[in-house]
C-alpha positions in Angstrom: 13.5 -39.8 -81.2 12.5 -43.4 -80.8 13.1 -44.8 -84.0 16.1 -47.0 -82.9 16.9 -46.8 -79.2 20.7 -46.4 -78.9 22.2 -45.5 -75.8 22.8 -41.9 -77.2 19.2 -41.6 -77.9 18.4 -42.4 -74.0 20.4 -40.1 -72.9 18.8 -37.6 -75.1 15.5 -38.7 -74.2 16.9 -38.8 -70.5 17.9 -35.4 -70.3 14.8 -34.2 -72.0 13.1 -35.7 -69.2 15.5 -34.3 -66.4 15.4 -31.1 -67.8 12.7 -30.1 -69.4 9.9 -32.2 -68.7 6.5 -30.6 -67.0 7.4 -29.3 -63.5 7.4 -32.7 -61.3 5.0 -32.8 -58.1 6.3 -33.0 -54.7 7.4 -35.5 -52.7 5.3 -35.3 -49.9 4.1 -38.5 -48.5 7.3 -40.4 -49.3 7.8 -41.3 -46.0 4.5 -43.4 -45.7 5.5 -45.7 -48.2 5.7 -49.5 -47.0 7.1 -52.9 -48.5 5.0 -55.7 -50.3 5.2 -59.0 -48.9 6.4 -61.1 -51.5 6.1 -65.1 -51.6 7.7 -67.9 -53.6 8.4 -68.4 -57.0 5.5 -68.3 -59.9 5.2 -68.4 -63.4 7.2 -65.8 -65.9 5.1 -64.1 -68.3 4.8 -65.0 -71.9 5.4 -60.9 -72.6 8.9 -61.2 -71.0 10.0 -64.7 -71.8 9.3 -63.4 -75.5 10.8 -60.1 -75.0 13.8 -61.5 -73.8 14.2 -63.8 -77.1 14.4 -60.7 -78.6 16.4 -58.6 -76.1 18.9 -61.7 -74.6 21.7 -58.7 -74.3 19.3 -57.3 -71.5 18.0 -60.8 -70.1 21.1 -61.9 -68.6 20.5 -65.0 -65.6 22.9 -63.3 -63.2 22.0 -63.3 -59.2 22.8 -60.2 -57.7 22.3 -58.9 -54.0 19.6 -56.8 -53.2 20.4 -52.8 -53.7 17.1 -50.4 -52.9 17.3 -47.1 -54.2 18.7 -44.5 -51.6 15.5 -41.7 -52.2 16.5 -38.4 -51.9 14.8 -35.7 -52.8 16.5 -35.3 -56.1 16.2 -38.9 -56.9 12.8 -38.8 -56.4 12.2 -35.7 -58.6 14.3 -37.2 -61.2 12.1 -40.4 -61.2 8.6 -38.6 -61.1 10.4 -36.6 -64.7 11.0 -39.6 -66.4 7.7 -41.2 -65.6 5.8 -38.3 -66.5 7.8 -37.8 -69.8 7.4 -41.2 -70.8 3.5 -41.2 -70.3 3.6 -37.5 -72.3 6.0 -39.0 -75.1 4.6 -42.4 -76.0 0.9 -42.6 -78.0 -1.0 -45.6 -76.2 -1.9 -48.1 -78.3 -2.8 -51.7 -77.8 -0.9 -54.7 -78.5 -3.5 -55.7 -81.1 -3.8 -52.4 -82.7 0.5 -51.9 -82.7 1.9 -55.8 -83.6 -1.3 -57.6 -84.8 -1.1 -59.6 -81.2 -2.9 -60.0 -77.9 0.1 -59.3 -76.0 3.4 -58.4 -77.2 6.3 -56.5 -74.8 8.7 -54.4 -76.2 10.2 -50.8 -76.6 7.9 -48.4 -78.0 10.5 -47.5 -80.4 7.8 -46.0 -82.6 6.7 -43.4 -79.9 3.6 -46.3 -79.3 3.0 -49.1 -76.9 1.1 -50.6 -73.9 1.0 -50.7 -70.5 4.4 -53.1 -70.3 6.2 -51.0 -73.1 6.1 -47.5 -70.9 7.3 -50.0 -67.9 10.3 -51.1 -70.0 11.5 -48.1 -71.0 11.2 -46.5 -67.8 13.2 -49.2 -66.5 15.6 -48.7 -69.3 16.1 -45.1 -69.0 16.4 -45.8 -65.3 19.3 -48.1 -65.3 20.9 -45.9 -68.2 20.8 -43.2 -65.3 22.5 -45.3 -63.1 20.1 -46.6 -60.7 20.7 -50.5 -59.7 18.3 -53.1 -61.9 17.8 -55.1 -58.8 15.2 -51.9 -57.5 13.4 -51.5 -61.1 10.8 -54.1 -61.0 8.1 -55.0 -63.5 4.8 -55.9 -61.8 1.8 -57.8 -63.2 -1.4 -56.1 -61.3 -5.1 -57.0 -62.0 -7.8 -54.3 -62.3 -11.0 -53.9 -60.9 -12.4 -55.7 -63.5 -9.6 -58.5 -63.3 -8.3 -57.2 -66.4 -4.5 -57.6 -66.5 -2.1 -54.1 -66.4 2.0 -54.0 -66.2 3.4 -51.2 -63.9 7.0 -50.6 -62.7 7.6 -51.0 -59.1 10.5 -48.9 -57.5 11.9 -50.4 -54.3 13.5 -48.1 -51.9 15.0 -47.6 -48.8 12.1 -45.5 -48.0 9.6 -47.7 -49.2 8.0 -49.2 -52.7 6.7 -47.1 -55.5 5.0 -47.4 -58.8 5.3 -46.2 -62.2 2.3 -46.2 -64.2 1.6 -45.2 -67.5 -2.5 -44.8 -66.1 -0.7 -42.1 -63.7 2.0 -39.2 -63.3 2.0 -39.7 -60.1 4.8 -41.7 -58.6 2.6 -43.7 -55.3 3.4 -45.2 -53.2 2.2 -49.2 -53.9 -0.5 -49.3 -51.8 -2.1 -45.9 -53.2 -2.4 -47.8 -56.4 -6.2 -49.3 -57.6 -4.5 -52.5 -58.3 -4.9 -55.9 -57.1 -1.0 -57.4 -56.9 -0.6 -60.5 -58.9 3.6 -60.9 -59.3 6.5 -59.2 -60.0 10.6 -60.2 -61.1 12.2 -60.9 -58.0 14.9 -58.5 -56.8 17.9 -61.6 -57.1 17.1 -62.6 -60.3 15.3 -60.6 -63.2 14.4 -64.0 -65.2 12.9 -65.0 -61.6 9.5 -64.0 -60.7 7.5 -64.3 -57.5 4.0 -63.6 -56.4 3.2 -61.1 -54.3 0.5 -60.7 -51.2 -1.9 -63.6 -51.3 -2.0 -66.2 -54.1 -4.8 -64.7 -57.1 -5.5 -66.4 -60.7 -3.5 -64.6 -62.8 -4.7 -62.2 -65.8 -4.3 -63.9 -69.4 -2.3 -61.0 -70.3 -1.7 -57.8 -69.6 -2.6 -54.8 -72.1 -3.9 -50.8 -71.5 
């Protein structure tokens, strides 16, 4: 299924995941979801800058107002499917293992990848289904251990959410074991900014 992604594979792979994906949990809980408190412009990551000399179709340097996700019910069930299909349908492997490199972003087009490959093609087979780019944001966390993970974060009007490939459960972002580093601003997808209070940033982000 992932050996070239077209848009007629993602909406196969999309429909797979609406349909026939592993029975979704609830949404209970949605309603205690809260916003991050962002701050002002940091450094982009090598991943994306790379990625996006490889992907300039999907880079574009456009501005765009602000456009949360309205989160129904439905919407919620359909982004809890594609997050747990994903992390069912892509073999983890690490950037070193996959490309011969430390860090390397990019579709798992081979059914493989890293953290920041499931977050890129969630956010892919997102926007394919419709939902505005400006809410899909990738999100550079730190562990525990400091060691750098990529997660998508889902901005609502009920709240911000994660996607993780660690987890099937969609949380809400402050449910999530991470410490917040940065993420692409909701204007600009080539802009990022940092979020909470200022942290030295993992070298790179891989599990």
């Amino acid at each position: 299924m992932f050996g070239i992604i077209t848009k007629a594979a993602l909406a196969i792979a999309i429909a797979t995941a609406v349909f026939f994906a592993v029975e979704a949990p609830s949404v209970a809980g949605t309603d205690f979801a809260t916003y991050a408190s962002v701050g002002s412009e940091t450094s982009v990551p090598y991943g994306w800058v790379d990625f996006c000399a490889r992907y300039r179709g999907e880079c574009q340097d456009d501005d765009r107002a602000a456009q949360p996700i309205d989160l129904t019910p439905a919407v919620m069930r359909k982004i809890q499917r594609i997050n747990a299909w994903v992390n069912k349908n892509i073999e983890p492997v690490s950037d070193m293992d996959h490309w011969g490199v430390v860090d390397q972003w990019d579709y798992p087009t081979d059914g493989k990848g890293d953290c920041e490959d499931y977050a890129l093609l969630k956010r892919r087979m997102l926007i394919e289904e419709g939902f505005p780019r400006q809410a899909l944001l990738m999100t550079v966390v730190k562990e525990g251990n400091g060691d750098g993970h990529a997660i998508l974060t889902i901005k609502t009007n009920r709240g911000e959410f994660v996607l993780d490939n660690l987890s099937n459960e969609v949380k809400s972002w402050t449910k999530a074991p991470y410490r917040f580093v940065k993420r692409q601003s909701e204007a600009n997808q080539n802009v990022w900014v940092s979020i909470g209070v200022p942290t030295s940033e993992p070298l790179y982000v891989s599990k």
